[in-house]
C-alpha distance (Angstrom), angle and dihedral (degrees) to the residues before:
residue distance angle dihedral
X1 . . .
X2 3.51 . .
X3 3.52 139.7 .
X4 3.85 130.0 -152.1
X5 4.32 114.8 -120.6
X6 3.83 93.3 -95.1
X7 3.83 105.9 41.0
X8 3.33 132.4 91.4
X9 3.70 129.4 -118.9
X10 3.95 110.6 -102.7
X11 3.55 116.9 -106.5
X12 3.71 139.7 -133.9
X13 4.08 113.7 -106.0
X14 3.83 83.8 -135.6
X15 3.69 91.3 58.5
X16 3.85 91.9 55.3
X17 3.76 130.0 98.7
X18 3.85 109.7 -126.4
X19 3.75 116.7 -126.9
X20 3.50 130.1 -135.6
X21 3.41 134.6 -93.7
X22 3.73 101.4 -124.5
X23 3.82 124.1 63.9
X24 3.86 113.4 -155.2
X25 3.95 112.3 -161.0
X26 4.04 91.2 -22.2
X27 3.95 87.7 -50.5
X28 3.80 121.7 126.1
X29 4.23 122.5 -159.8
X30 3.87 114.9 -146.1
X31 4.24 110.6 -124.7
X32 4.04 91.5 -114.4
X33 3.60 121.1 178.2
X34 4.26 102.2 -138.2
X35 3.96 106.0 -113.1
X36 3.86 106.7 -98.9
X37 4.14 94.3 -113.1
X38 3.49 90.8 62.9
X39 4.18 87.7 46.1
X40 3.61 85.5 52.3
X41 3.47 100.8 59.2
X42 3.72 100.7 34.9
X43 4.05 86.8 49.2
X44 4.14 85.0 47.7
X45 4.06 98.2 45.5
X46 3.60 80.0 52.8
X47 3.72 90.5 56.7
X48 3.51 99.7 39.0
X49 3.94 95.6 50.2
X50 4.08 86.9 48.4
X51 3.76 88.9 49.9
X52 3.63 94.4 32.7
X53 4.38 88.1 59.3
X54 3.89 92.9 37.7
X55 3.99 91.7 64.3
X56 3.58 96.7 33.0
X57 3.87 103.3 48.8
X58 3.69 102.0 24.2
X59 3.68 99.7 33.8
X60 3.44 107.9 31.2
X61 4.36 113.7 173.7
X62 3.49 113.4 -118.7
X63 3.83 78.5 -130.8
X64 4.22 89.0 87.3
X65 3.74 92.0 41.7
X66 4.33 85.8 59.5
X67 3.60 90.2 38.0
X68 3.60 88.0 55.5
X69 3.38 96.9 40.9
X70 4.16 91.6 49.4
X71 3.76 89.9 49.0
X72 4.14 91.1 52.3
X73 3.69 91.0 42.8
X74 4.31 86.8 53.6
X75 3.50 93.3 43.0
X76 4.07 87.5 48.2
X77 3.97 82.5 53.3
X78 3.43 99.5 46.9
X79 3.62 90.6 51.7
X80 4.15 96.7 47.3
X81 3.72 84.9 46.4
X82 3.71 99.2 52.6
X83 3.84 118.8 119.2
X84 3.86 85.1 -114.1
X85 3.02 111.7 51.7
X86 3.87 118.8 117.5
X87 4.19 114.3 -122.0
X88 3.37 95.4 -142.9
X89 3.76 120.2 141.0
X90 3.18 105.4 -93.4
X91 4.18 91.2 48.4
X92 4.05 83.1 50.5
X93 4.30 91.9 53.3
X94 4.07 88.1 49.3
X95 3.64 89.6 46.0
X96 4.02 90.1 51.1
X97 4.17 88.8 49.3
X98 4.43 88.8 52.2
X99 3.58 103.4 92.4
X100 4.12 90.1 -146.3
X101 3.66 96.0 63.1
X102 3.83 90.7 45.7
X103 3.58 92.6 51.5
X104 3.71 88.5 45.0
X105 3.36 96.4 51.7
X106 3.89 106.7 45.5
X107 3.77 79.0 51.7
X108 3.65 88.0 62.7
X109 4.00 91.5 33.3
X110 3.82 89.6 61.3
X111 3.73 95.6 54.1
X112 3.37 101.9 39.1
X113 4.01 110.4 27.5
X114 3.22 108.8 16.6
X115 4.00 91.0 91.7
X116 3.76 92.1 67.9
X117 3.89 96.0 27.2
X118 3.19 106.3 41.2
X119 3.98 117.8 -129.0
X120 3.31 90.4 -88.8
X121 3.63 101.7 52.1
X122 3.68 90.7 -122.9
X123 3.95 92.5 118.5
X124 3.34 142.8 -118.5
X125 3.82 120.7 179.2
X126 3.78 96.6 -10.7
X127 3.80 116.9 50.9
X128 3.92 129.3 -64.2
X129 4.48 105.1 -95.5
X130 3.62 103.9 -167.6
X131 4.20 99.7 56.1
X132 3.66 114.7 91.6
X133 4.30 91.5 -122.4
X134 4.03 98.7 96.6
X135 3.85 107.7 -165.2
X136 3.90 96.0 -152.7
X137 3.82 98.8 20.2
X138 3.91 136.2 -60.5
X139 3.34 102.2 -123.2
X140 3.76 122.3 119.7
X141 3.33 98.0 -120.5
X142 4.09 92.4 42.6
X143 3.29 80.5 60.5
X144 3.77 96.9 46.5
X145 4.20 94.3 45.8
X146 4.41 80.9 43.1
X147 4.06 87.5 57.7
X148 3.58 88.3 47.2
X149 3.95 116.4 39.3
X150 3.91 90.3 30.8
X151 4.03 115.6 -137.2
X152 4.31 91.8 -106.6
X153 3.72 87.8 178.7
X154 3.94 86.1 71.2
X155 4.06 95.9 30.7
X156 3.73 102.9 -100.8
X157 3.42 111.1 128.6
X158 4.08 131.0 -143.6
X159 3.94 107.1 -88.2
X160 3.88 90.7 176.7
X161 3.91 88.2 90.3
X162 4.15 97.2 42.7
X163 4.17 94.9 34.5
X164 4.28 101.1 39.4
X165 3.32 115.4 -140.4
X166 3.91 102.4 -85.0
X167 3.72 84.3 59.9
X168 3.42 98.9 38.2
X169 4.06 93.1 54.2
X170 4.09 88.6 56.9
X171 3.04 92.0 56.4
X172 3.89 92.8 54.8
X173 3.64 82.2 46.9
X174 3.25 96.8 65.5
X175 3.64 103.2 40.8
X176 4.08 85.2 52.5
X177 4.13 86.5 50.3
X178 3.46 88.8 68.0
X179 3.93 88.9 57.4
X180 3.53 137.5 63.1
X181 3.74 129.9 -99.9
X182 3.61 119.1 -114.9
């Protein structure tokens, strides 16, 4: 058989893609079957997303909850700690609930007071922290102003000076941990 220069060698039905049915505006779609890679990852995104939501929504790891809980607890921190915040009372009874400053401040408790308190608070040559009789008021900021200006009459001297006052409030922090809020 031959052909002439510009025509194209007839083809075999078999060989042909079938068209649609339909015609939109004039315009016919082949009947294509989608390669099988692309299958495979649609079919699998499908998967993973189902999988993906099960675990996250309806078996969420107590891992997140602590992460979130850690992250609100620094974020608490950062905001008691701030240069601006105001050490009133009530400030000074959050500050004893956050686990940092506590932490912090018996830290600082055990270096510095501890010798006259006793690590326990119980006492020793200054006065007993942990009873609810407060010899120069109970307060958290008594305390606070006590840490700092010392009580000389009685021999303790003024830490505000040697401890700053970030220091200085954890350790009223702690002492008021051992307390409860009004």
């Amino acid at each position: 058989m031959t052909t002439p220069n510009n025509a194209q060698p007839p083809r075999d039905p078999k060989d042909e893609d079938a068209l649609r049915h339909h015609s939109y505006d004039g315009i016919q779609e082949y009947d294509k079957r989608l390669p099988n890679w692309w299958l495979l990852t649609f079919y699998g995104t499908i998967a993973f997303a189902i999988i993906y939501w099960l675990v996250d929504q309806h078996f969420p790891s107590s891992t997140d909850q602590s992460r979130i809980q850690a992250e609100m607890a620094r974020i608490e921190t950062a905001k008691l700690s701030s240069p601006t915040a105001i050490l009133d009372d009530a400030t000074l009874w959050k500050m004893s609930r956050n686990p940092a400053f506590v932490e912090a401040g018996k830290d600082t408790f055990a270096t510095y007071c501890a010798s006259c308190h006793n690590a326990a608070l119980t006492g020793g040559i200054g006065p007993n922290l942990i009873d609810p009789v407060w010899i120069h008021g109970g307060k958290p900021t008594e305390v606070l102003a006590i840490i700092n200006k010392g009580v000389l009459e009685k021999g303790m001297p003024g830490w505000g000076p040697v401890l700053g006052s970030q220091k200085a409030t954890e350790v009223a922090a702690f002492v008021m941990s051992h307390h409860a809020a009004p």
